[in-house]
N, C-alpha and C positions, 0 to 999 in steps of 0.2 A: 689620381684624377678624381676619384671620386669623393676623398675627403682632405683636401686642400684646409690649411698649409703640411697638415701630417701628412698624409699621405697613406694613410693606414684605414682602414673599415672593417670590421667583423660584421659577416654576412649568418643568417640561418641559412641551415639547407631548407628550411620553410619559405623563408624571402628570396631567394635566389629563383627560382621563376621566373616571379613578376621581376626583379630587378635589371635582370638580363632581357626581358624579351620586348623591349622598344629598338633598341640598337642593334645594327648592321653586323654580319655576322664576324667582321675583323675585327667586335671588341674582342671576340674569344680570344686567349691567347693559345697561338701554336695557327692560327688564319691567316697567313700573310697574305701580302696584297693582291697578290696573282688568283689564289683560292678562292680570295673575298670578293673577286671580280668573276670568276667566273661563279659562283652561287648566289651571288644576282643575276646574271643571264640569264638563270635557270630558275627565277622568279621570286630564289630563298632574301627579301630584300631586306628583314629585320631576322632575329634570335627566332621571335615569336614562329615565324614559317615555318624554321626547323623544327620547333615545339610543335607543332600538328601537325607534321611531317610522318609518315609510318616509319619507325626503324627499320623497317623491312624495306622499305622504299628506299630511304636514303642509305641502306646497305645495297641493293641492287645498282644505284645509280652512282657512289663513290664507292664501292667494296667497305674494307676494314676502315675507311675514313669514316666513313659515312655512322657506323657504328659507335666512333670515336666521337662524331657529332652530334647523332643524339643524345649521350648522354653530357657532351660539356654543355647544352643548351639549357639544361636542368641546372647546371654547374655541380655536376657528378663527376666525380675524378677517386678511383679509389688507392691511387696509389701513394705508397706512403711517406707521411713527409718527413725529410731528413735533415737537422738543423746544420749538419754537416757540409760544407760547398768542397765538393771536389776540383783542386787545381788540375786545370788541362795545361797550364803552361807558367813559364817563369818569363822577362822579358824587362828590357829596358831601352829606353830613345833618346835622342838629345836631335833638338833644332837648334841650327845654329845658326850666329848673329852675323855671319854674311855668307850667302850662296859659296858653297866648296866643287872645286870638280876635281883637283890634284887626287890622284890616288892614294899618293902616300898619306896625305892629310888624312884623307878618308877613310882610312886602314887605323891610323893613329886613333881616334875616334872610336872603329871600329874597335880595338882592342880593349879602349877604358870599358866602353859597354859590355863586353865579353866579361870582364872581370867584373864587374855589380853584377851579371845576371849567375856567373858560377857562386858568389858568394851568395848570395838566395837562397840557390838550390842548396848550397852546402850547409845551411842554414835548416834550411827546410829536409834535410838528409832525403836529398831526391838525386834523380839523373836521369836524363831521358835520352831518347833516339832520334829527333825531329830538332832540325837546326831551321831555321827562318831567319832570312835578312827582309830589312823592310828599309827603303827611299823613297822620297818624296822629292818630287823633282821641282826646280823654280817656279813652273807653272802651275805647281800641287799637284801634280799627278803621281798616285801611290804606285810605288813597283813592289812586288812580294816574289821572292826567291824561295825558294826550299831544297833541303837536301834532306838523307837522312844516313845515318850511321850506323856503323854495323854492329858496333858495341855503346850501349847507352854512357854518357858520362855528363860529368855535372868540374868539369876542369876547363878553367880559361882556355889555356891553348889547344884544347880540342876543340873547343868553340870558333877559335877564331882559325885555327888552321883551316875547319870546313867551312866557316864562311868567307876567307877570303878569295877565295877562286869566285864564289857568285857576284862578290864588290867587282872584282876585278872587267869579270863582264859586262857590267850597268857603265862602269867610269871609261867612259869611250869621249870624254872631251865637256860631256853636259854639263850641268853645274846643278848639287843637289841643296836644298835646306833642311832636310832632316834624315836621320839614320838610325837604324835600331836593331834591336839582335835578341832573336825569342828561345828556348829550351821546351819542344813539345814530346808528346808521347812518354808521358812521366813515370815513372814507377820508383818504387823504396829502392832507395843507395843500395848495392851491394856489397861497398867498402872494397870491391877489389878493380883495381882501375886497369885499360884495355894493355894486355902482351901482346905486342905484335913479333914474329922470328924473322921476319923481313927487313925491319926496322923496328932494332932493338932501342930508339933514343925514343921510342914514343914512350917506355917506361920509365926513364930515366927524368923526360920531362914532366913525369906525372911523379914522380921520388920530390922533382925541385920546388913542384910547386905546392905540393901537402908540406913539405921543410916551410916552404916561406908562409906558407899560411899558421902554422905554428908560432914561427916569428911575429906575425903582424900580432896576432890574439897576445902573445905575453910582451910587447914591446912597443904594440903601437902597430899604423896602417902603415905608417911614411920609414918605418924600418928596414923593409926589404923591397924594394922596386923594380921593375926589370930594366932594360937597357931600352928601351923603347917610351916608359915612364918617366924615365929621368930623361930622356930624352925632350920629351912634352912639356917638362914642366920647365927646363931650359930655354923653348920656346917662347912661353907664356912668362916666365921671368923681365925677358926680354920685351 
């Protein structure tokens, strides 16, 4: 905003005062709008008020906030910056070119995303614990599901095994135009993928699908497909 069309500005901690203290206190970042409304009530209507504000004061009156406010009003932040962006998730959506409500459609769909979002992560040698389904219904209204799992992974059909029980709940008849499927609560792959003794085939599906992924990498993507894929593209053939 302030330096158009870049978008970039190098401030001093010298200039930073004066810079910030004409504007309302939601330019600071981390004020949203609820905060930034009630610290005008409370008569804070520019940066500048905070600035003659006692910290002592405006720690009595928001606690640790308040603390936090004196000194961003300076634009004092001493913590340190990291060029680094920690991924909190992996995730991918597709809209599609006419409203769907069939389930099984929606499951199909549901599967290809499953597979971009494990190859990501496998990518990215991650796996997490946090499954999220996301719809968007004809009338754009977003629906967000969640689960989470007991053992982190980063494999299609764990992804789509746990999120097809929360599809299944939304596809009550509606009709959606867009669908997606996210991988949160991330941490470093472990390389050992989930044993269950109850159901022994959750290992076995996780044996098929590090095989086929071996196959795509030295052979190609359209080498190994599942029955559900070729299934799709039989569809789409047509």
């Amino acid at each position: 905003e302030m330096d158009k069309p870049r978008g970039f500005g190098i401030i001093t901690p010298e200039e930073a005062p004066d810079l910030l203290a004409p504007h309302p206190p939601g330019y600071l970042h981390g004020v949203g709008p609820r905060f930034a409304a009630q610290l005008h009530r409370d008569g804070f209507e520019t940066i500048w008020h905070l600035q003659k504000g006692a910290p002592k004061d405006l720690i009595l009156r928001y606690g640790e906030r308040g603390l936090w406010l004196s000194k961003r009003a300076y634009g004092r932040d001493n913590r340190p910056v990291s060029p680094e962006r920690v991924r909190k998730s992996v995730s991918s959506e597709t809209t599609f070119a006419k409203d769907i409500a069939e389930l099984e459609r929606l499951e199909d769909h549901l599967w290809r995303l499953c597979v971009k979002v494990a190859d990501q992560a496998k990518a990215l040698d991650i796996e997490g614990y946090g499954v999220t389904l996301k719809l968007k219904t004809r009338g754009f209204k977003s629906l967000t599901r969640r689960t989470s799992l007991q053992s982190p992974t980063q494999l299609a059909q764990t992804l789509f095994r746990a999120s097809k029980p929360l599809l299944a709940k939304e596809a009550n008849g509606q009709r959606f135009r867009l669908i997606g499927i996210g991988l949160s609560n991330l941490q470093k792959a472990a390389q050992l993928d989930e044993v269950d003794l109850i159901d022994p085939s959750i290992e076995k599906r996780a044996q098929a699908e590090r095989a086929a992924d071996i196959a795509r990498d030295k052979f190609g993507k359209e080498s190994v497909v599942t029955g559900r894929a070729a299934r799709m593209a039989k569809k789409t053939a047509r």
